[in-house]
C-alpha positions as CSV (number, residue, x, y, z in Angstrom):
1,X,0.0,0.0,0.0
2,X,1.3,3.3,-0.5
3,X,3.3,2.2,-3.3
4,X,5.6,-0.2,-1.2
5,X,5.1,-3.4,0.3
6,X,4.3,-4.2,4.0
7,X,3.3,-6.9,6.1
8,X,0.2,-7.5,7.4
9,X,-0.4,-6.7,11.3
10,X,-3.5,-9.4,11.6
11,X,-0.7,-11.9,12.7
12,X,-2.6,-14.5,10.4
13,X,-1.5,-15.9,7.0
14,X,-3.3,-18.2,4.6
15,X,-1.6,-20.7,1.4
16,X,-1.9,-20.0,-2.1
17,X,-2.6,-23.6,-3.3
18,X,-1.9,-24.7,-7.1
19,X,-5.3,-26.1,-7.5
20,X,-3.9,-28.7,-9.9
21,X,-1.5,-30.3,-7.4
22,X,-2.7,-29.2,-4.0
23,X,0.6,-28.2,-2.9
24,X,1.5,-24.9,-1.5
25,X,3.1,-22.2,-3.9
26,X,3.0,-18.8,-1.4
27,X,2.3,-17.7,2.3
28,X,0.4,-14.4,1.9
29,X,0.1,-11.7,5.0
30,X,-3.5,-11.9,5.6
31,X,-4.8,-7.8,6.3
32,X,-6.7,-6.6,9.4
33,X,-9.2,-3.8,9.6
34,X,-5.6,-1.3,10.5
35,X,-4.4,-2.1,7.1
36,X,-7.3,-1.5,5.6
37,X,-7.4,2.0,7.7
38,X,-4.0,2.4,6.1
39,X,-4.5,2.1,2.7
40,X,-7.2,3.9,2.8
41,X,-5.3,6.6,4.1
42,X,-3.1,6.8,1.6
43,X,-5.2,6.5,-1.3
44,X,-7.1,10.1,0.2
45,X,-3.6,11.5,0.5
46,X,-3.3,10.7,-2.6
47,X,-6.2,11.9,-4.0
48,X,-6.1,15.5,-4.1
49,X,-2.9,15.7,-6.3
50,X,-4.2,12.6,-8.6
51,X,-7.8,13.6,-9.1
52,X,-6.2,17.3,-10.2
53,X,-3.8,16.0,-12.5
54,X,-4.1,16.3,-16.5
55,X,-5.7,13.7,-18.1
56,X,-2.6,13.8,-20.6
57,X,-0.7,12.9,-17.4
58,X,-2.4,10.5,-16.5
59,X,-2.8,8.7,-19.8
60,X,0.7,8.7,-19.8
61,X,1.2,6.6,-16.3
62,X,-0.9,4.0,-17.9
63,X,0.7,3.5,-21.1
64,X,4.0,3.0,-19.2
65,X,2.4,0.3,-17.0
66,X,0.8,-1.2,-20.5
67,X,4.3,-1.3,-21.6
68,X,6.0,-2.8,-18.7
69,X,3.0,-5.5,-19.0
70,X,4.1,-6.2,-22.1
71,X,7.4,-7.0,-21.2
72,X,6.3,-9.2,-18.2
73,X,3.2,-11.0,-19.9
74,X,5.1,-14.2,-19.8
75,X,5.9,-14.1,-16.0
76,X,1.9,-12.7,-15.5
77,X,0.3,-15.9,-17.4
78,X,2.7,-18.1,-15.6
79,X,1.2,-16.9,-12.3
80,X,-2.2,-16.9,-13.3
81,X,-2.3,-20.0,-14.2
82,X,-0.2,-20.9,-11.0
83,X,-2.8,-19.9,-8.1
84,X,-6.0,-20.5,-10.4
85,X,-5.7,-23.8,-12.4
86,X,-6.7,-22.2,-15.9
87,X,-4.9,-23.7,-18.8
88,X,-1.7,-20.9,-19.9
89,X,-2.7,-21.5,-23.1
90,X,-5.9,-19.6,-21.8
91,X,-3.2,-17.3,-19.6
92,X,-1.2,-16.7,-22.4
93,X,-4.2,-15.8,-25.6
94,X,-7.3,-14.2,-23.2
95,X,-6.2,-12.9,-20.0
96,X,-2.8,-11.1,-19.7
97,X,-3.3,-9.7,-23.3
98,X,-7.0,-8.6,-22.4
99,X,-5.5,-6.9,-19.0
100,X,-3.0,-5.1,-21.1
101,X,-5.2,-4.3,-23.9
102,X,-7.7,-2.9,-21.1
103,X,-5.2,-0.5,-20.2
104,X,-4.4,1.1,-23.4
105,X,-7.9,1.5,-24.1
106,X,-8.0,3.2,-20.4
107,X,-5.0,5.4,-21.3
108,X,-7.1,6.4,-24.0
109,X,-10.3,7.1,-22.6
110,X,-8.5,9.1,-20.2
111,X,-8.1,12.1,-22.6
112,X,-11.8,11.3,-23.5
113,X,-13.9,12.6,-20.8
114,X,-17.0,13.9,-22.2
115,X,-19.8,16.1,-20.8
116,X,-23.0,18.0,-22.2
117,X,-21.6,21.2,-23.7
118,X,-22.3,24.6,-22.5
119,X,-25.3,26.3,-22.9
120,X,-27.8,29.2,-21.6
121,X,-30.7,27.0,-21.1
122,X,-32.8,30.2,-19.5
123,X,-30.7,32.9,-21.2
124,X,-29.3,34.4,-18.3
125,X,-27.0,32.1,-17.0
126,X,-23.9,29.6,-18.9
127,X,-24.4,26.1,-17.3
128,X,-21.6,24.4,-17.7
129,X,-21.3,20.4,-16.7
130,X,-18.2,18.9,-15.0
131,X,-17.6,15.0,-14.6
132,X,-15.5,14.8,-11.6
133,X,-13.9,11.9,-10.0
134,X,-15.7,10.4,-6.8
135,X,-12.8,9.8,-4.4
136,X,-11.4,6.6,-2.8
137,X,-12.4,3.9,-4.3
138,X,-12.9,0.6,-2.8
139,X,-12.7,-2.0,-4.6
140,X,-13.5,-6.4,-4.1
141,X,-12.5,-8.6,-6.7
142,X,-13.1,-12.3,-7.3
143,X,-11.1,-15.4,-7.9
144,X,-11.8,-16.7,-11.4
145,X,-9.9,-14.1,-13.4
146,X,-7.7,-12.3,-11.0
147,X,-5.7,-10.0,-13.1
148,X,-8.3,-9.0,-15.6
149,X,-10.6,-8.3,-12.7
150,X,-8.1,-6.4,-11.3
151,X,-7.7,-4.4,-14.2
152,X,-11.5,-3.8,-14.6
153,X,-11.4,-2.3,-11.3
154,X,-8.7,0.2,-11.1
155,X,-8.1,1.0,-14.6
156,X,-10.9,3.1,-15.0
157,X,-11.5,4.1,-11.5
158,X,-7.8,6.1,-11.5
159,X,-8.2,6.8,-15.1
160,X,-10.8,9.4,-14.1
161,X,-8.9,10.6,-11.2
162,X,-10.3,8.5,-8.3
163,X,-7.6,6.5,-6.0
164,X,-8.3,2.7,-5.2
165,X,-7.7,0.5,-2.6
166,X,-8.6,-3.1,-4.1
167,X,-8.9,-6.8,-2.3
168,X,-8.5,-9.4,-4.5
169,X,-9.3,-12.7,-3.5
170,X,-6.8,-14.5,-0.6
171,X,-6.6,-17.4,-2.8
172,X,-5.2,-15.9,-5.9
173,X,-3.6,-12.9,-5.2
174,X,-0.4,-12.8,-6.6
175,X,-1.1,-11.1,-9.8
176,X,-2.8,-8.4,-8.3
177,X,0.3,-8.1,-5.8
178,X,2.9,-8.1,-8.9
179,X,0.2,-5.2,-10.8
180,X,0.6,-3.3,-7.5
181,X,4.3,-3.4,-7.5
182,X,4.4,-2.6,-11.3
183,X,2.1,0.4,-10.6
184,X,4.8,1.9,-8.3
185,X,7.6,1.2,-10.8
186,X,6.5,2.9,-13.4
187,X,6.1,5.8,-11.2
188,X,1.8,6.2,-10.9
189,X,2.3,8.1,-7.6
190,X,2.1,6.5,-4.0
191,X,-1.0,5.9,-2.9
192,X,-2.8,5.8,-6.0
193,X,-3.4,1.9,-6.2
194,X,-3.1,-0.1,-3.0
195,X,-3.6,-3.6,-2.4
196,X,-4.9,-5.5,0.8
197,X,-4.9,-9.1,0.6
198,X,-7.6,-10.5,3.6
199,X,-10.5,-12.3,4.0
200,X,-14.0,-11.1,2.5
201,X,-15.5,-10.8,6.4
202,X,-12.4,-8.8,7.8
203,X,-10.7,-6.9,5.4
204,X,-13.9,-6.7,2.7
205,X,-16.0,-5.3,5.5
206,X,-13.6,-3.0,6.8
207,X,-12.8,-1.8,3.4
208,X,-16.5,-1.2,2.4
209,X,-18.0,0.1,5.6
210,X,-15.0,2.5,6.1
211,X,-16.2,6.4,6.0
212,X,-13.4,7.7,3.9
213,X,-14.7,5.1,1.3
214,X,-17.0,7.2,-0.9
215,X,-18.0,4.6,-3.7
216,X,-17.7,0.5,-3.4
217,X,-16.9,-1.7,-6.6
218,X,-17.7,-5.3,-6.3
219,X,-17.8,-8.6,-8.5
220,X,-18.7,-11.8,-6.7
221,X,-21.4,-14.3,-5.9
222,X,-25.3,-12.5,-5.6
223,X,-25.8,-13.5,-1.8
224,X,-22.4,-11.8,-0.7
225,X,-23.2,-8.4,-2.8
226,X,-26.7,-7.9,-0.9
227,X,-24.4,-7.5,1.7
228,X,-21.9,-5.7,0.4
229,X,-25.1,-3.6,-0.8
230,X,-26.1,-3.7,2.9
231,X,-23.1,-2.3,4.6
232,X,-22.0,0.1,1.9
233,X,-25.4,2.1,1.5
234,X,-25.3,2.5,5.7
235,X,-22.5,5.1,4.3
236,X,-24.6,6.5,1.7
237,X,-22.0,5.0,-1.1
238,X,-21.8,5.1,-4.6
239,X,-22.1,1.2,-5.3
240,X,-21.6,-1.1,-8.6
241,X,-22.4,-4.5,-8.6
242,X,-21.1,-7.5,-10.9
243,X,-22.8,-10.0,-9.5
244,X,-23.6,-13.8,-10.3
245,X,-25.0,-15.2,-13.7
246,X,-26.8,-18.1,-15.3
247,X,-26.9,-17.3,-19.2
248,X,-29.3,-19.3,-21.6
249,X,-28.3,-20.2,-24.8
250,X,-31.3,-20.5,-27.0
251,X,-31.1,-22.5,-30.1
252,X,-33.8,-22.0,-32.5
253,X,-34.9,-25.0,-35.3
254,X,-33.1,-23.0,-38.3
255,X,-29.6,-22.3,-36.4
256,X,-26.6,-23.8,-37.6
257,X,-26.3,-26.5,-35.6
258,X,-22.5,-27.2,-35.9
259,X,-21.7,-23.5,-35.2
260,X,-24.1,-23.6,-32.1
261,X,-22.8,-27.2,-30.7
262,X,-19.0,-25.9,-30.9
263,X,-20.3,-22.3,-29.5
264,X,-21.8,-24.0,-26.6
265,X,-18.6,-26.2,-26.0
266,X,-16.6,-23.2,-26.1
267,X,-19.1,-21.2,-24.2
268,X,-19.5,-23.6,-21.4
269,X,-16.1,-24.9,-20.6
270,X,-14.5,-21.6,-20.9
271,X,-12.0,-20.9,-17.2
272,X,-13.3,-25.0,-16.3
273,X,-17.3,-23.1,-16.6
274,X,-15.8,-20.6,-13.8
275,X,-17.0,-17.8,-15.8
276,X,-20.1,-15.7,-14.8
277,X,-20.7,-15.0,-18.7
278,X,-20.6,-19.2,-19.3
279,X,-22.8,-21.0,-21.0
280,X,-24.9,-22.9,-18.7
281,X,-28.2,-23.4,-19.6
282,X,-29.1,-24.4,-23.2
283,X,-32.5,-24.3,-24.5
284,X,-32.5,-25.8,-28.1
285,X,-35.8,-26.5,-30.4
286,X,-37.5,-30.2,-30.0
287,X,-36.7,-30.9,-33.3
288,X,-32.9,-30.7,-33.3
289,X,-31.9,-31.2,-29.4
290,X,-31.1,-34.7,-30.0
291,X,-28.3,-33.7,-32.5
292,X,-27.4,-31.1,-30.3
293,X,-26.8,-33.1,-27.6
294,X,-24.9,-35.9,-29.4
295,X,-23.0,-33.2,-30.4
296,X,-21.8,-31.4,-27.3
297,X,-21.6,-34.6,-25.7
298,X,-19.0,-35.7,-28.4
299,X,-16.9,-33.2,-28.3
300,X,-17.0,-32.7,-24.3
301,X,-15.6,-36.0,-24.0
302,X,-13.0,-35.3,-26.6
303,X,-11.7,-32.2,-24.5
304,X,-7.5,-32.8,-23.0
305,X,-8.4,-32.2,-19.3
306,X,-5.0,-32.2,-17.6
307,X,-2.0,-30.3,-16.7
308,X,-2.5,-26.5,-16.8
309,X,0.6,-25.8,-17.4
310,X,1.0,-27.5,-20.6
311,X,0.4,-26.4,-23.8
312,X,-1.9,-29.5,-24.6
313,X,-4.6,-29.0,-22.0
314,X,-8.2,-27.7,-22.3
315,X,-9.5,-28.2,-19.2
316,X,-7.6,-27.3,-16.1
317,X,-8.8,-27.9,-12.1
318,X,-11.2,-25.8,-10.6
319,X,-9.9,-23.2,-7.7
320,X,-9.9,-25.0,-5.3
321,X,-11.3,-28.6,-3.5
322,X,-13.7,-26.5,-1.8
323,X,-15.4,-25.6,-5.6
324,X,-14.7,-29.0,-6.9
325,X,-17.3,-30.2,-4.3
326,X,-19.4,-27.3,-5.1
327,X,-20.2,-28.8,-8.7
328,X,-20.0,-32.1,-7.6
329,X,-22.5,-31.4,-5.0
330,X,-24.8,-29.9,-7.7
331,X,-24.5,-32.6,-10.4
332,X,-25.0,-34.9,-7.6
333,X,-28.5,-33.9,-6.5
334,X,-29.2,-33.6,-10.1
335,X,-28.5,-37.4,-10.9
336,X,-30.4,-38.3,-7.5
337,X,-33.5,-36.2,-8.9
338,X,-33.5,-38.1,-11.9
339,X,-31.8,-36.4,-14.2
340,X,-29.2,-37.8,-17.2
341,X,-25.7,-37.0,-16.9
342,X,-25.1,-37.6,-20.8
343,X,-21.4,-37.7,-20.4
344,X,-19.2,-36.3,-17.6
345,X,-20.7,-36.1,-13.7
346,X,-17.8,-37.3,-12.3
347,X,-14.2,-36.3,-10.1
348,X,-11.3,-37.9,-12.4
349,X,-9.1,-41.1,-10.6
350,X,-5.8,-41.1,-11.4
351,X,-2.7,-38.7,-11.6
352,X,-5.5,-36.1,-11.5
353,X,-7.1,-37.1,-8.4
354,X,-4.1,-34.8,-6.9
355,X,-6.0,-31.7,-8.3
356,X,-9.8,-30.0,-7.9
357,X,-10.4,-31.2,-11.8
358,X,-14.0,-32.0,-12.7
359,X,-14.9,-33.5,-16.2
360,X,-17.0,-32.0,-18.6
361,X,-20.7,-32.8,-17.7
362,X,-23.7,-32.5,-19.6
363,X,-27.1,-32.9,-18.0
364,X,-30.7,-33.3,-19.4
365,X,-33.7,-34.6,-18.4
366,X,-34.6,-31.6,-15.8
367,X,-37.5,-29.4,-15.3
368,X,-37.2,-25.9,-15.4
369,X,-37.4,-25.7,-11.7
370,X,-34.9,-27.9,-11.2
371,X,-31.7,-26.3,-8.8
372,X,-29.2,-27.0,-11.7
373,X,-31.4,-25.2,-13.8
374,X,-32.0,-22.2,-11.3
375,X,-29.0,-21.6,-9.5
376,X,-25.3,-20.7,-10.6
377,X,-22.7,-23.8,-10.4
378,X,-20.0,-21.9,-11.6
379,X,-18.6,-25.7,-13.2
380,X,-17.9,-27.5,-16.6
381,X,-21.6,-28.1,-16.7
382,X,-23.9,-27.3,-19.2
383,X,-28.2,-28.8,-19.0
384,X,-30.0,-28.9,-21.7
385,X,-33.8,-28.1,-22.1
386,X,-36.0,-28.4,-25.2
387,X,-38.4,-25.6,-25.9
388,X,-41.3,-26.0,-28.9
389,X,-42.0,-22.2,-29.8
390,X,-40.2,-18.9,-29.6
391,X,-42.5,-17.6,-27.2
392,X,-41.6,-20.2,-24.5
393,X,-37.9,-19.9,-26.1
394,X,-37.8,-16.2,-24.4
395,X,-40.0,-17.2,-21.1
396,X,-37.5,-20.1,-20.3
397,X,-34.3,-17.5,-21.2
398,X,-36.1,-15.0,-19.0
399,X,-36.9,-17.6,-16.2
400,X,-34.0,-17.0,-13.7
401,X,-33.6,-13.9,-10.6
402,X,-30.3,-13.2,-12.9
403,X,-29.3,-11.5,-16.1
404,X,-26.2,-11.0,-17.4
405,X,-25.2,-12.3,-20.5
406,X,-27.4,-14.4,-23.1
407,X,-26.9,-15.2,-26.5
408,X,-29.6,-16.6,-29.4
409,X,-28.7,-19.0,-32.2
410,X,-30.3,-18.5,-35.8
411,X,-30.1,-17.3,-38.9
412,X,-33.4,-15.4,-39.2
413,X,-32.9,-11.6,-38.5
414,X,-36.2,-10.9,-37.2
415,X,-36.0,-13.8,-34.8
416,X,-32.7,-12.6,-33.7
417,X,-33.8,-9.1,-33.2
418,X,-36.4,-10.2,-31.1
419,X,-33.9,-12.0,-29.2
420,X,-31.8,-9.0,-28.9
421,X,-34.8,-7.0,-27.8
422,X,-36.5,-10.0,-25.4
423,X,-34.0,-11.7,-23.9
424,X,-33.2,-9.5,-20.3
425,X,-29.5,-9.7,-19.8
426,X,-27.0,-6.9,-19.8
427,X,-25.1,-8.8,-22.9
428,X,-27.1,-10.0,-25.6
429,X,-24.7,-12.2,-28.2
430,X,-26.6,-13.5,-31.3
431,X,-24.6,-16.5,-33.0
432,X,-21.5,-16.8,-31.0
433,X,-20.9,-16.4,-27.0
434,X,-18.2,-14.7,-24.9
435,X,-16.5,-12.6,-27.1
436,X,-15.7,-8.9,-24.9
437,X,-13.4,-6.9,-25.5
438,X,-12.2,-3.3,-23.8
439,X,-14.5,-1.2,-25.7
440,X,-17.4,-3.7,-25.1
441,X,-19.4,-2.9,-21.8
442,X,-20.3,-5.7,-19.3
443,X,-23.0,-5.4,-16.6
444,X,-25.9,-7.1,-15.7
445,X,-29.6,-6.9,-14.8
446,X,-31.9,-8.5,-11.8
447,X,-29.6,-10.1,-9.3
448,X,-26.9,-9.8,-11.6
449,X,-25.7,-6.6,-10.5
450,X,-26.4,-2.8,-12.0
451,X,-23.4,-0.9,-13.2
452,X,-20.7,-1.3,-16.2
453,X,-17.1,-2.7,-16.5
454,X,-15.1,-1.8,-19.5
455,X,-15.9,0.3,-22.0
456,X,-16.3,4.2,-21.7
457,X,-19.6,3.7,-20.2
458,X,-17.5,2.7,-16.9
459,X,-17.0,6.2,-16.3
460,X,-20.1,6.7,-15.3
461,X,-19.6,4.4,-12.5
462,X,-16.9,6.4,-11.5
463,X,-17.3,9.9,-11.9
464,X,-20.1,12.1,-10.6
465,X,-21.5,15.1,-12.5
466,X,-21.5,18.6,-11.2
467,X,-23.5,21.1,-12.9
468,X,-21.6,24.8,-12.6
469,X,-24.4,27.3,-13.0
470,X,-22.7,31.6,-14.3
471,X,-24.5,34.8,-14.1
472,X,-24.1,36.1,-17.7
473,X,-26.3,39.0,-16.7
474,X,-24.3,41.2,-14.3
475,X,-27.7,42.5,-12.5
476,X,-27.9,42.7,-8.9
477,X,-31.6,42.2,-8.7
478,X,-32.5,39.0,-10.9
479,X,-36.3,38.9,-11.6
480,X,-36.7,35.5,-10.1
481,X,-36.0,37.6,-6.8
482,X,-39.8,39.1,-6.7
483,X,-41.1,35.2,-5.9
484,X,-38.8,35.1,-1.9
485,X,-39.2,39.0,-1.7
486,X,-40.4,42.3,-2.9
487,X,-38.8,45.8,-3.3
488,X,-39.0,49.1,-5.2
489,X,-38.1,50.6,-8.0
């Protein structure tokens, strides 16, 4: 914090485990609420100077970072992969050059600051609108892409001028630790970014409830961002929320099937299904779910789940034993309820029984009600409904408390416009699903969360607009004067 590195004072630590081994890569300091107190300190020292500085200035701090990135990309997907399990080839192609390609777009944006122009709306008086910064900015990032969600926090909360102090998860944060370090070396002044690594009920709370906290920034699971919601608004805080997802992917009778069935692979497997965006339940016409099925199922089981770290693998571990059982626990209760586990449902024996792996599963056979249906696994596991008419397409798609990302699968434009237009989810993807990129915004709807990442329209998460109201008149006595109080002449 404060641009160096310090112990924590909570006199606890907690092991970074490689998820595909289970042994124990790091020790990390765990932080108390004094640390917290501390980096929040120095991120409002830090603010006045910051939040004042020239955009050009500080577009320049963040294309020095971008470049250092660049030169340390290698090292990044090395420990990404390292405390989280995903495949480098997944390190290496999507989420060190995403983080870096999110903050040359920032570094850009930062010059780009827009506002309503100024105007005389009554005549006598130039209104002129100002989108300032907010102030300290705490921020709460999750597990399953560590560096990238990193990067969605700070990059456009310091862009505008605001000062962060960000907890990543205690499980995986060693890329956030090495962004913090490279924020100091290429000289983005102290107290700018800080980084507390603690637990969600210490550390989170004491970062969130704290009163020099003016705005809270959180992705995570829905149940822990009510109460994130909860203690943040006590303090009347500016709050965004990325919350928890359960995306439909609705294939109509004239998609192409082939493009759909690899879509969904892709779309479901994606960080071992660890992905908020993923895949996870697909609704596909009675007429073609049969091929649909045969299809995904063939080409999950055809999918190298292995080593992370090689080259070869698709499929890496999940974080941790603690998810593992998580999806187990889900597919499970399924099976017991009835349904079929087409291919997959299982923990792999063998040299991967070190590891939190879990195969590929596809599930059908379950009602719309059914928990697998309803609630988010966050696995490799996709269920498969069948629907008869679009109508009931859109009702099933619709038929969750979340809604953040969707995507529709046809070749008819006016069925896909309607899908666009129907389907309630703060991403709407029409023949493919995942693709984001910096000038893309992500956010959801419902229990998903309210607010953007990424994209310009994250400024207005971060930045709060001041109207500046000028006399252009130069009279003493203004005639809206007469309505509080009279007077002669």
């Amino acid at each position: 914090m404060g641009g160096r590195a310090v112990a924590g004072s909570s006199g606890e630590t907690s092991p970074v485990v490689d998820p595909a081994t289970g042994a124990t890569i790091a020790e990390v300091d765990l932080a108390g609420p004094s640390d917290v107190a501390a980096a929040v300190a120095a991120a409002k020292a830090a603010y006045p100077e910051w939040s004042t500085a020239t955009p050009g200035s500080r577009s320049a701090a963040l294309l020095a970072l971008a470049s250092r990135l660049e030169g340390r990309a290698a090292e990044y997907a090395a420990a990404e992969t390292a405390h989280t399990g995903k495949p480098i080839r997944l390190a290496t192609q999507f989420d060190v050059p995403g983080s870096i390609d999110n903050v040359q777009f920032f570094a850009g944006a930062a010059r780009n600051l827009d506002g309503k122009a100024s105007a005389e709306w009554d005549g006598l008086h130039t209104s002129v609108i100002r989108r300032e910064p907010i102030g300290v900015v705490g921020s709460i990032a999750p597990w399953n892409y560590p560096l990238q969600m990193a990067m969605w926090k700070i990059l456009p909360a310091i862009a505008a001028g605001n000062t962060i102090v960000l907890k990543p998860a205690e499980i995986t944060p060693l890329t956030t630790v090495m962004l913090a370090e490279d924020c100091a070396a290429v000289g983005i002044p102290e107290g700018v970014v800080n980084v507390v690594v603690g637990t969600g009920p210490v550390a989170g709370e004491a970062l969130i409830g704290h009163p020099d906290v003016r705005m809270v920034s959180f992705t995570g699971s829905t149940p822990v961002g009510r109460r994130v919601m909860e203690i943040a608004t006590a303090g009347i805080k500016r709050v965004h929320l990325e919350l928890g997802g359960k995306a439909p992917f609705v294939v109509f009778d004239d998609a192409d099937l082939e493009a759909a069935i690899h879509g969904a692979v892709a779309g479901s497997l994606i960080n071992a299904g660890q992905d908020c965006t993923a895949a996870t339940r697909a609704y596909v016409h009675a007429s073609c779910i049969d091929a649909f099925i045969a299809g995904v199922a063939d080409l999950f089981t055809s999918v190298v789940v292995g080593d992370p770290t090689d080259q070869a693998t698709d499929l890496g571990p999940l974080v941790s034993r603690r998810q593992q059982q998580r999806v187990a626990g889900f597919v499970d209760r399924a099976r017991a309820s009835g349904a079929r586990i087409v291919c997959g449902g299982d923990i792999p024996q063998g040299d991967l029984a070190k590891g939190a792996y879990y195969l590929p599963t596809l599930v059908a056979g379950v009602s719309q009600e059914a928990e697998i249906v309803q609630q988010e696994v966050f696995g490799p596991v996709l269920v498969v409904l069948p629907f008869e008419t679009d109508d009931e397409a859109f009702a099933l798609a619709n038929d969750t408390g979340y809604g953040l990302a969707a995507s529709a699968w046809s070749r008819d434009v006016y069925r896909t416009l309607r899908a666009q237009r129907e389907i309630s989810a703060g991403t709407v993807w029409i023949n493919d699903h995942i693709p984001i990129m910096s000038e893309m915004p992500h956010g959801g709807f419902k229990q998903s969360g309210f607010g953007k990442d990424m994209s310009t329209y994250a400024f207005d998460e971060y930045t709060q607009i001041k109207h500046v109201c000028l006399d252009i008149t130069g009279q003493a006595r203004k005639d809206w004067h007469r309505t509080v109080f009279t007077y002669e002449g």
